[in-house]
C-alpha positions in Angstrom: -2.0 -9.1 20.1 0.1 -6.4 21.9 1.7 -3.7 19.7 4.2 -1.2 21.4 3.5 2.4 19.6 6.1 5.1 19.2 4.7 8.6 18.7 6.3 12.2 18.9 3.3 13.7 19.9 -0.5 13.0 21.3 -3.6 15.6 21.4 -4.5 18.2 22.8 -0.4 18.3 22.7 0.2 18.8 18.8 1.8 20.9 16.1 0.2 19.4 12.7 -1.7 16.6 11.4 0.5 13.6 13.1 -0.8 14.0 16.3 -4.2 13.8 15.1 -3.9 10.8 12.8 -2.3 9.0 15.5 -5.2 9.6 17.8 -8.0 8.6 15.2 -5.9 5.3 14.2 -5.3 4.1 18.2 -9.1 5.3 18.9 -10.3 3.1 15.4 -7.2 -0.1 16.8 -9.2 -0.1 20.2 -12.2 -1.3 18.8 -10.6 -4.7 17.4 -11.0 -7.4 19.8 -7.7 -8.8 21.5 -5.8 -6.0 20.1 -4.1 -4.2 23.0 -2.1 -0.9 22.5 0.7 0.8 24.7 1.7 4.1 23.3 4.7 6.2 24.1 5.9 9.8 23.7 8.5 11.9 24.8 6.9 13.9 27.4 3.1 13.3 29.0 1.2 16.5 30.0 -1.7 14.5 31.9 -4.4 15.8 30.1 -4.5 13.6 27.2 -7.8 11.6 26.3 -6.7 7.8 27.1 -10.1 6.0 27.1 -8.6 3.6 24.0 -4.8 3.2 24.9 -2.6 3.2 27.7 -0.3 6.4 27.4 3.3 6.6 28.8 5.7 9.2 29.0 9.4 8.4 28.0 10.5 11.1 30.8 8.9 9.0 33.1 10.5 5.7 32.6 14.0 5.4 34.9 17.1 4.1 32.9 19.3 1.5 34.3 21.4 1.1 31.4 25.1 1.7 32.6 27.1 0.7 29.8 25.7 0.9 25.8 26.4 -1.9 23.9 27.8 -0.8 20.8 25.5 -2.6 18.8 23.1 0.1 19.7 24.9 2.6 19.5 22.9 5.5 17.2 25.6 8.1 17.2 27.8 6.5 15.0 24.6 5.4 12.5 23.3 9.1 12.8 24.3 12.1 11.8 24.3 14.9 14.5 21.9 17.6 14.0 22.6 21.1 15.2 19.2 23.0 15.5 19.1 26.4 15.2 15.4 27.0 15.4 12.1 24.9 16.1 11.3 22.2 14.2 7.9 20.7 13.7 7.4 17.2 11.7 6.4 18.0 8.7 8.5 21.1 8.2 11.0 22.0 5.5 14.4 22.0 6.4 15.1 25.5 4.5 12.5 27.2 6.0 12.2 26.0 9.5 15.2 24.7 11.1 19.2 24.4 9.9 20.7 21.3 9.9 24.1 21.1 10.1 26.7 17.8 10.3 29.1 17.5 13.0 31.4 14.7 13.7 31.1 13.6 17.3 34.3 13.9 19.5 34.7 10.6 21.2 31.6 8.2 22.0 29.2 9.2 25.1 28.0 6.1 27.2 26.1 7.9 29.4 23.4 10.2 29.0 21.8 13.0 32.0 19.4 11.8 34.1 18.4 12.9 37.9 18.7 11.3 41.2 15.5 8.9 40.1 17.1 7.5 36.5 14.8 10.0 34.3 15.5 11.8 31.4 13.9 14.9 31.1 12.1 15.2 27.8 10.8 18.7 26.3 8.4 16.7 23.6 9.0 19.6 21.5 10.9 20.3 18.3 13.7 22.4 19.0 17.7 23.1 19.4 18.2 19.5 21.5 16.1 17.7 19.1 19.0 15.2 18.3 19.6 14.6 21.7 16.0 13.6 22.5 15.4 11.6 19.7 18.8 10.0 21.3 17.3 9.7 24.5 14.0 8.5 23.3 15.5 5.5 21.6 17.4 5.1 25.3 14.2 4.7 27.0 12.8 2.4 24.0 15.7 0.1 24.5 14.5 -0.1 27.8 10.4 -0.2 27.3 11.3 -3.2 25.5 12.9 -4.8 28.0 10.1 -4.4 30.6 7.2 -4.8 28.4 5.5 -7.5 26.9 4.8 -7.1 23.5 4.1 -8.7 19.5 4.5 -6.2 17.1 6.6 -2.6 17.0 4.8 0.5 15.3 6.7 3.9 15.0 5.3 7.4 13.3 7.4 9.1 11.2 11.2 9.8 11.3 11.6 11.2 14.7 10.8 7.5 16.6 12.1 5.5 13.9 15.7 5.3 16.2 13.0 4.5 18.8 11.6 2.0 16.9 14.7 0.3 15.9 15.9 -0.3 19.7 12.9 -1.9 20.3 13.4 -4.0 18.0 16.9 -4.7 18.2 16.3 -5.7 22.1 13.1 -7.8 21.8 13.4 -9.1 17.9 10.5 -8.3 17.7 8.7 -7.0 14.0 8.8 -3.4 13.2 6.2 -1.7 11.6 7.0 2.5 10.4 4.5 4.6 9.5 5.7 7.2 6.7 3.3 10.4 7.4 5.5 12.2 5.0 9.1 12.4 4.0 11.8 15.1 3.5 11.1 14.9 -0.3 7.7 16.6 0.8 9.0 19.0 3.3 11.9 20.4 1.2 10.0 20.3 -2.4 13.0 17.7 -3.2 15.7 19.3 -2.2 16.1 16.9 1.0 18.3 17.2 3.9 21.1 14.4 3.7 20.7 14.0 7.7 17.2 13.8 7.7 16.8 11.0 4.9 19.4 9.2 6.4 17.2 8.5 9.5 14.1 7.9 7.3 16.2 5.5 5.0 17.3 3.3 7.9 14.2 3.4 9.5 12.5 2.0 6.1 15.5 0.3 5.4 14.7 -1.9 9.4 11.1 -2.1 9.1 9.7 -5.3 8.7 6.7 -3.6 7.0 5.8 -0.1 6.0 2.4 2.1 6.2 2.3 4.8 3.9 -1.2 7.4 4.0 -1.2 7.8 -0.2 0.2 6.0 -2.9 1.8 9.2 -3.6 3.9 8.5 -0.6 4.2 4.8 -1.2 6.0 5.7 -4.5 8.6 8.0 -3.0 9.1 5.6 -0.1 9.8 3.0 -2.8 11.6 5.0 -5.7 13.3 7.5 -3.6 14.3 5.3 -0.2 14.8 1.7 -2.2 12.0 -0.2 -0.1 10.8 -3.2 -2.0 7.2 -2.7 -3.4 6.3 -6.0 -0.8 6.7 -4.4 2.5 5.1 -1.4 1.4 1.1 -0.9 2.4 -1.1 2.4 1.4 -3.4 2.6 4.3 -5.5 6.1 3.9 -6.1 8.5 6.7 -9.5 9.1 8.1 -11.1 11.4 10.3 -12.5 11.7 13.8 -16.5 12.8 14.3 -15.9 16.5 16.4 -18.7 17.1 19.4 -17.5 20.9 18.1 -19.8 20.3 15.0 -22.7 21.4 16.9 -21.4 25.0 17.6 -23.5 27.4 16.4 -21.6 29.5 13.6 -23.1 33.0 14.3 -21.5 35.0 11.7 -21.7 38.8 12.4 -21.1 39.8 8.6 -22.3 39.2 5.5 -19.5 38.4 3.2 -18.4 35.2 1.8 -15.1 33.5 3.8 -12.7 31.3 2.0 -10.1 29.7 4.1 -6.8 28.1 4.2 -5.6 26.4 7.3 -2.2 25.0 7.7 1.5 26.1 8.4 2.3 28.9 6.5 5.6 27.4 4.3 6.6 26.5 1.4 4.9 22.8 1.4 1.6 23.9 1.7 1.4 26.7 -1.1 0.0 30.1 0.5 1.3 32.2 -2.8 -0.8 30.4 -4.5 -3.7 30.9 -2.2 -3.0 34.8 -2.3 -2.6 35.3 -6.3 -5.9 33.2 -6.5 -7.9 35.2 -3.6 -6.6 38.4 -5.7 -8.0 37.4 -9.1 -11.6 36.5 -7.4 -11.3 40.1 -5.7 -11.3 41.8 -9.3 -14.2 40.0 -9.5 -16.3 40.1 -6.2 -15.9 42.1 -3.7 -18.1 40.7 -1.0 -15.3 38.1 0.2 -12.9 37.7 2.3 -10.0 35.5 2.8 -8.8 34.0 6.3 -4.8 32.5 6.4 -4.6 30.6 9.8 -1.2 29.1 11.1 2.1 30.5 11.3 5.3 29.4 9.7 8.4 30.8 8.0 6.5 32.7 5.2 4.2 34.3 7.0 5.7 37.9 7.2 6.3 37.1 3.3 2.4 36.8 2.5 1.2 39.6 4.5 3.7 41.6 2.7 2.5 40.5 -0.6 -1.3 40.9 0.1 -0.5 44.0 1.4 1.3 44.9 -2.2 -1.9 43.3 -4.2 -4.0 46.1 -2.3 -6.1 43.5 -1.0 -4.8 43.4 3.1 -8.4 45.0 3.7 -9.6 41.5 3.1 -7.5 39.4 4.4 -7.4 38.0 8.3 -4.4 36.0 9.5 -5.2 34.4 13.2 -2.4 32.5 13.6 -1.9 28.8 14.6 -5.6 27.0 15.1 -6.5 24.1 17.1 -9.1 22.2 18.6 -12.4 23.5 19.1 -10.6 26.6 17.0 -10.3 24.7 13.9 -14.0 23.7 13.8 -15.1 27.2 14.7 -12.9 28.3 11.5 -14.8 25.9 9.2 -18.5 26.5 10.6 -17.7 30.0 9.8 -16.1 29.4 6.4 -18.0 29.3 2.8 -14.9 27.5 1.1 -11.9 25.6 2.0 -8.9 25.7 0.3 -5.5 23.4 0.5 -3.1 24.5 -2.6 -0.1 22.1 -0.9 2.9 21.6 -3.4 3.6 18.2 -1.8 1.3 16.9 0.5 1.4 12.7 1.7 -2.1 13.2 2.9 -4.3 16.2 4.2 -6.7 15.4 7.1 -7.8 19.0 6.9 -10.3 19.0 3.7 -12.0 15.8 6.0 -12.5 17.9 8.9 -13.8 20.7 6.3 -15.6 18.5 4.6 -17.4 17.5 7.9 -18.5 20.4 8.6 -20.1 21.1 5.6 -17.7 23.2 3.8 -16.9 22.8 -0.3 -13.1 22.0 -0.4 -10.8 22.6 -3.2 -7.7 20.7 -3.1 -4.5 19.9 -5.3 -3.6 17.4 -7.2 -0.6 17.1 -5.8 -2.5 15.8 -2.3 -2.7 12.1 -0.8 -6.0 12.9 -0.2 -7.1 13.7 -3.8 -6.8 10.3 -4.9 -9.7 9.1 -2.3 -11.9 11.7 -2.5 -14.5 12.2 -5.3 -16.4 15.5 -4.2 -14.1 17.9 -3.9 -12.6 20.6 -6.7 -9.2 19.4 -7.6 -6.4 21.5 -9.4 -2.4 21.4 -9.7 -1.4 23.7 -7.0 0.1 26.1 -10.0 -2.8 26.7 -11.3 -4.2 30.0 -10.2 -6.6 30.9 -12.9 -8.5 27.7 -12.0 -8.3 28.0 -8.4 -9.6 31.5 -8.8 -12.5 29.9 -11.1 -13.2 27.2 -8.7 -13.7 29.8 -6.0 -15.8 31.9 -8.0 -18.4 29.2 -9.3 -18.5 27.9 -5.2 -19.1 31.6 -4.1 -20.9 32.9 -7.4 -24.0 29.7 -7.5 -25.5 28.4 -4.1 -27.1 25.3 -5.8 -23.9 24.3 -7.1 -22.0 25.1 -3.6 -24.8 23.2 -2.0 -24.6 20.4 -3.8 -20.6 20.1 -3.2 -21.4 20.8 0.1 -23.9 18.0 0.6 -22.2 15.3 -1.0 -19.2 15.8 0.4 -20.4 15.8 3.9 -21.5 12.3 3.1 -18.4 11.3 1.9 -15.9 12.5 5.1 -18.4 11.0 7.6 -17.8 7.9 5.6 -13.9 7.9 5.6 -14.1 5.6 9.1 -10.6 5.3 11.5 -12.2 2.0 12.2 -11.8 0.6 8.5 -8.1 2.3 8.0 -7.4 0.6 11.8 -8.7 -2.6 10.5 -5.9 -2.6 7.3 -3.3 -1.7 9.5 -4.3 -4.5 12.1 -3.3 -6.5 8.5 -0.2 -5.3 8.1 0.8 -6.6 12.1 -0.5 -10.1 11.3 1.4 -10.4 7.7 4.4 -8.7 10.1 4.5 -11.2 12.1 3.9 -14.0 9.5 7.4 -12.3 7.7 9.4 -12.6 10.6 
């Protein structure tokens, strides 16, 4: 079987957890026999690991398309998006970019290229992201006409147009794998233009992957997919070389982290009134907020107003090697999301030996058995939880322990394996 992949984004080139569950999935697809995998994105960089896949760069793939039959025509079935600021995939329309609608003037049959047929591709999230998803679906169209191919599988909204070319050209089955959904990014208050690219995407597919059952039921209840083309196949996560660093801490204070983008989705208030209630508490502890976002200026003004900026460290955006040196330093991980489809970070945590408490309101919390769990709201018992982990070592240790077990268990071979599923029962559909 030969599956055509659509991505936005491939490590060491990546803004959020899409990147890396698309790497762990095509790494865990590469080990089933007779399963071959050809994976696209916008823009290659050269550097990316492609021992399981073969990895091609839309920008590097000449159109010859002259005239655009009208049947494939996306500009009249989406709406145009004016971008005032970047975007990243899993960001909330209020607080990361501005969306506005804007009737095209006239159709455009033609699209910029240079001397050689290529489109030049940014593979970033910013003010022409309209036109490369645009583009991108261009270059699909003609992937699959070149390439041979069984089954279509596009990642989240952004290669959904992709995906539907594709398919439109070869009729061939589409698979779209929902990551998360504008319900999630805007804490419900979605962005008409946005779900109206998720919904015909979901509305094309042949069959849908979802990474919680918390996202299955949006995708079904909020987007009107039948419950029968919908699958819940959970994330996993990748074994890190970087485990082996040595953590040589130079203090002696307990560190509680939170590592994500700093917006509304993920709930950093909620990590900053907790952190504050310990500190009335303890003293010997500090708290670490990596990543950026639209609400970062917003929490250090707040810590700073709680008297507690003393101890608190914001780094900035993590990744790589960065991320694992964050956890081997860290006593206690923390992910307060509002709305989260899934959450690879506790796994990596978890990994690397670190107690994680997560909210209820995760993808995640429904697999996982040995971690703390509370609604995101809840800051007295977040500000318990991290009290008992930092307060008793036996009971830390045994979190710590059992959980360690339990991510190194969570395999991208098994998830690969019932997503390898889903193609065959796509193919049986169609």
């Amino acid at each position: 079987m030969k599956v055509l992949m659509f991505g936005w984004e491939f490590p060491p080139h990546i803004s959020g957890g899409l990147g890396t569950a698309c790497y762990g999935l095509t790494k865990g697809l590469s080990k089933i026999d007779n399963l071959e995998i050809l994976f696209v994105v916008p823009k290659m960089y050269g550097d990316e690991d492609q021992e399981a896949i073969e990895l091609i760069g839309a920008g590097n793939i000449p159109i010859r398309i002259t005239k655009i039959n009208h049947e494939f025509d996306f500009e009249n079935d989406l709406e145009y998006l004016e971008i005032g600021s970047n975007l990243i995939p899993y960001a909330s329309p209020e607080e990361f970019y501005k969306l506005t609608k804007e009737k095209l003037k006239g159709k455009r049959n033609y699209v910029e290229t240079n001397e050689d047929g290529l489109i030049s591709f940014t593979g970033k999230y910013g003010t022409d992201l309209y036109q490369e998803i645009y583009n991108y679906s261009l270059v699909a169209y003609q992937i699959a006409q070149k390439y041979d191919f069984d089954v279509i599988h596009a990642h989240d909204w952004l290669t959904y147009p992709a995906g539907m070319a594709a398919k439109k050209v070869s009729g061939k089955p589409l698979v779209v794998h929902v990551h998360a959904t504008d319900f999630d990014r805007s804490g419900g208050s979605v962005n008409p233009a946005v779900f109206n690219i998720e919904k015909k995407g979901i509305d094309a597919a042949d069959k849908i992957i979802t990474v919680s059952n918390m996202t299955r039921n949006i995708v079904i209840n909020n987007y009107g997919a039948s419950a029968e083309k919908v699958t819940t196949v959970y994330n996993a996560v990748e074994p890190s070389k970087d485990l082996n660093q040595p953590a040589n801490r130079t203090i002696d204070d307990k560190i509680v982290t939170f590592l994500g983008r700093i917006t509304m989705q993920k709930g950093p208030e909620y990590f900053i009134e907790a952190a504050y209630k310990v500190l009335k508490k303890m003293d010997n502890v500090r708290f670490v907020m990596a990543g950026n976002g639209d609400m970062m200026n917003k929490m250090i003004e707040r810590a700073a107003t709680l008297g507690i900026m003393d101890k608190f460290h914001f780094p900035g955006f993590l990744k790589g090697s960065e991320v694992y040196k964050m956890f081997i330093h860290s006593d206690l991980y923390i992910m307060p999301s509002v709305s989260e489809p899934f959450g690879i970070s506790p796994l990596e945590a978890m990994q690397s030996g670190v107690p994680v408490i997560i909210s209820k309101q995760s993808g995640v919390s429904e697999i996982l058995k040995h971690a703390i769990k509370v609604d995101f709201w809840d800051i007295d018992k977040t500000a318990n939880a991290i009290y008992a982990i930092l307060k008793y070592p036996a009971l830390a240790q045994t979190i710590r322990q059992n959980g360690e077990i339990e991510a190194n268990n969570l395999k991208w071979g098994e998830s690969a394996k019932k997503v390898y599923e889903v193609y065959k029962s796509a193919l049986v559909t169609v």
